[in-house]
Backbone as numpy.savetxt, mean C-alpha at the origin, in Angstrom:
# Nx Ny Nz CAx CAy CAz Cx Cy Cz
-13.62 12.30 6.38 -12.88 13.32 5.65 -11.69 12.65 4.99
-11.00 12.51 3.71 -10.64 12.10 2.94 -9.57 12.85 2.87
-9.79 14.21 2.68 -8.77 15.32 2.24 -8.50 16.18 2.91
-7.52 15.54 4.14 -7.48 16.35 5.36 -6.71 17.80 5.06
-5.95 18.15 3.60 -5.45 19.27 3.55 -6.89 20.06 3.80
-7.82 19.63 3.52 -8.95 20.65 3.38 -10.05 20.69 4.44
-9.78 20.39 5.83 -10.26 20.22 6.50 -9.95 21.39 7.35
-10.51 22.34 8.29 -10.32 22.88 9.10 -9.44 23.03 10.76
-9.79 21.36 10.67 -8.50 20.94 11.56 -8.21 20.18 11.56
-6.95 20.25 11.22 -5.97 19.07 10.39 -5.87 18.05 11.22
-5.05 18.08 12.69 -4.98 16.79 13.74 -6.36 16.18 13.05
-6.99 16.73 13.64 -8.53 15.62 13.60 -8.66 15.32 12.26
-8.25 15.39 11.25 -8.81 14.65 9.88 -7.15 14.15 9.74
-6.28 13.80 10.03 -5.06 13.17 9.80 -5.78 12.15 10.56
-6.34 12.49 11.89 -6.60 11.56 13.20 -7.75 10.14 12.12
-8.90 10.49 11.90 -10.14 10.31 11.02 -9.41 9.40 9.75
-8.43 10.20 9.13 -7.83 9.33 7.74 -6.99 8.08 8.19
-6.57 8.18 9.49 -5.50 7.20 10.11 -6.39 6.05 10.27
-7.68 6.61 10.99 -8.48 5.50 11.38 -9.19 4.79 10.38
-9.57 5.13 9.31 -9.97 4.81 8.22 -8.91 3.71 7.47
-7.53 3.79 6.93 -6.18 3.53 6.69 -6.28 2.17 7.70
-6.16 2.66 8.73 -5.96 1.17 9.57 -6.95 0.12 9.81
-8.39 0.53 9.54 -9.43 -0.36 9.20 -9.26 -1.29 8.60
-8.92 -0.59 7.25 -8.69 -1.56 5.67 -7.32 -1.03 5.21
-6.41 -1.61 5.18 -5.16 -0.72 4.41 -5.01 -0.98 3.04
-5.85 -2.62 3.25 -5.40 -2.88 1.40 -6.20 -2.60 0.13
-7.12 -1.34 0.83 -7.69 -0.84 -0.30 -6.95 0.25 -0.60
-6.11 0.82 0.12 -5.39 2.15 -0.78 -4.19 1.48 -1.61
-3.60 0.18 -1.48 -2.92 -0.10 -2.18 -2.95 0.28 -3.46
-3.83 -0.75 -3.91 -3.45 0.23 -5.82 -3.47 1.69 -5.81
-3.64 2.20 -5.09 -3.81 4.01 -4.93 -1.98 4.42 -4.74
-1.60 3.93 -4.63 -0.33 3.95 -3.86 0.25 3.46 -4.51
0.30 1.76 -5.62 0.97 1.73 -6.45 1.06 2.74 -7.56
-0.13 3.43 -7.96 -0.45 4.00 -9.30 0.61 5.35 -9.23
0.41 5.82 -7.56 1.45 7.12 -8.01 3.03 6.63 -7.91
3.56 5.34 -7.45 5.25 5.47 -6.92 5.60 5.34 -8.24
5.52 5.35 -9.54 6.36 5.56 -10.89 6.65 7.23 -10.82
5.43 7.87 -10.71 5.18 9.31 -10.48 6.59 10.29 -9.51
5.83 9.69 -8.20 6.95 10.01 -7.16 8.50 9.61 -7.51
8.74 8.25 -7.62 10.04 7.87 -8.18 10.49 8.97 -9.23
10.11 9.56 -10.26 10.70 10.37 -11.47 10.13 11.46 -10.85
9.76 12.22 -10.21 9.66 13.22 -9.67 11.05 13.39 -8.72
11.11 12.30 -7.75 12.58 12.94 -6.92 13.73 12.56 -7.37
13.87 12.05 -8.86 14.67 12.60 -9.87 15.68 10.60 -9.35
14.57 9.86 -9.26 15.19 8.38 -9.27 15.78 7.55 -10.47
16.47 7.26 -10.90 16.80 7.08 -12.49 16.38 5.23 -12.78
15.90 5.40 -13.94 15.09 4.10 -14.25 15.71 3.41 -13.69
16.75 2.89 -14.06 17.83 1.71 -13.30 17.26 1.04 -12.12
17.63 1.84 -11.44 17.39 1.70 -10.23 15.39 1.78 -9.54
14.90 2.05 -9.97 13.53 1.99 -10.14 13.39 0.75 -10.18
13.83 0.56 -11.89 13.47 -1.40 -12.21 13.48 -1.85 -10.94
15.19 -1.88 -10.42 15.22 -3.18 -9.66 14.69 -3.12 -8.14
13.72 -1.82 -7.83 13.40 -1.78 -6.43 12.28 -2.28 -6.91
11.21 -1.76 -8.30 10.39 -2.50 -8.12 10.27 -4.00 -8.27
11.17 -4.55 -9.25 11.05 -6.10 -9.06 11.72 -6.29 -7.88
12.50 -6.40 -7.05 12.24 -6.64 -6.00 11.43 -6.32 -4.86
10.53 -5.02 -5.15 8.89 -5.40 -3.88 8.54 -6.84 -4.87
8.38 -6.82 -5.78 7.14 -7.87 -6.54 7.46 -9.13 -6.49
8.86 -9.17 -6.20 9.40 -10.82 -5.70 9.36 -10.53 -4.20
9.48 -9.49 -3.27 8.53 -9.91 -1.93 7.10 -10.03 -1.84
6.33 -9.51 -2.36 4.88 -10.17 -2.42 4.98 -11.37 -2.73
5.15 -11.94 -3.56 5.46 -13.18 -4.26 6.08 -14.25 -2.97
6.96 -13.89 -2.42 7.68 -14.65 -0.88 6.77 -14.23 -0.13
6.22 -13.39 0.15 5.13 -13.25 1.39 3.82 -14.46 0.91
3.36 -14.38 0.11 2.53 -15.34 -0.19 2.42 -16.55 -0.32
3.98 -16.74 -0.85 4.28 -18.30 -1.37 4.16 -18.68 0.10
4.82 -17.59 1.46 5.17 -18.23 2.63 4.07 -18.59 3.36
3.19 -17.50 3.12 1.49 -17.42 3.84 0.55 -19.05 3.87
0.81 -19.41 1.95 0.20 -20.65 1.97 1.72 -21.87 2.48
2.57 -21.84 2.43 3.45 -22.64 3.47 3.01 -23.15 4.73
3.18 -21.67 5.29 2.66 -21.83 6.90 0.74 -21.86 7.10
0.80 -21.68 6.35 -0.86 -22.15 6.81 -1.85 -23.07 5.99
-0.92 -23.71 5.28 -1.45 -24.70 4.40 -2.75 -24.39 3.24
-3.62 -25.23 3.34 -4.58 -24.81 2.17 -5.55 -24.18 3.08
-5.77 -23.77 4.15 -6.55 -22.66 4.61 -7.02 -21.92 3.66
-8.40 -21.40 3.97 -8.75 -20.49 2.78 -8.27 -19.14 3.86
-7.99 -18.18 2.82 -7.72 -16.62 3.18 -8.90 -15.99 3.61
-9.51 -15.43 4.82 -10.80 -14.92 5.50 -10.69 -13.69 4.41
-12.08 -13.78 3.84 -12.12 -12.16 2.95 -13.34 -11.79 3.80
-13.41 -10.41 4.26 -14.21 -9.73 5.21 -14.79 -9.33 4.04
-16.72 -9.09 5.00 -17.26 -8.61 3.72 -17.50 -6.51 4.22
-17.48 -5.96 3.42 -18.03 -4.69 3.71 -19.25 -4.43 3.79
């Protein structure tokens, strides 16, 4: 169940979407980037300040990664298959 507003009982499809979410998380990512411009100008965030939260997530991805291949050298990254 996907759309736990529409589920009959909510615990159990929050429960179901959680477990799903924590399987794989980094497939809802782009789902999640696409709406925070949305959300941001919805709770009335003013560009300014937008810019610089988002370039700064995008220079922490950028440090999370640079650090990832640091500490673990040329390891390849395990991609699980589905």
């Amino acid at each position: 169940m996907i759309f736990a507003a529409f589920h009959s009982d909510y615990a159990a499809a929050n429960r179901n979407v959680a477990q799903i979410v924590a399987s794989d998380p980094g497939r809802f990512i782009g789902f999640a980037r696409a709406l925070v411009p949305f959300v941001a100008g919805a709770s009335g965030m003013s560009y300014h300040r937008f810019v610089v939260a988002d370039a700064l997530g995008a220079a922490d991805i950028c440090i999370q990664i640079i650090s990832h291949h640091d500490c673990f050298g040329w390891q390849e990254i395990p991609i699980r298959e589905r």
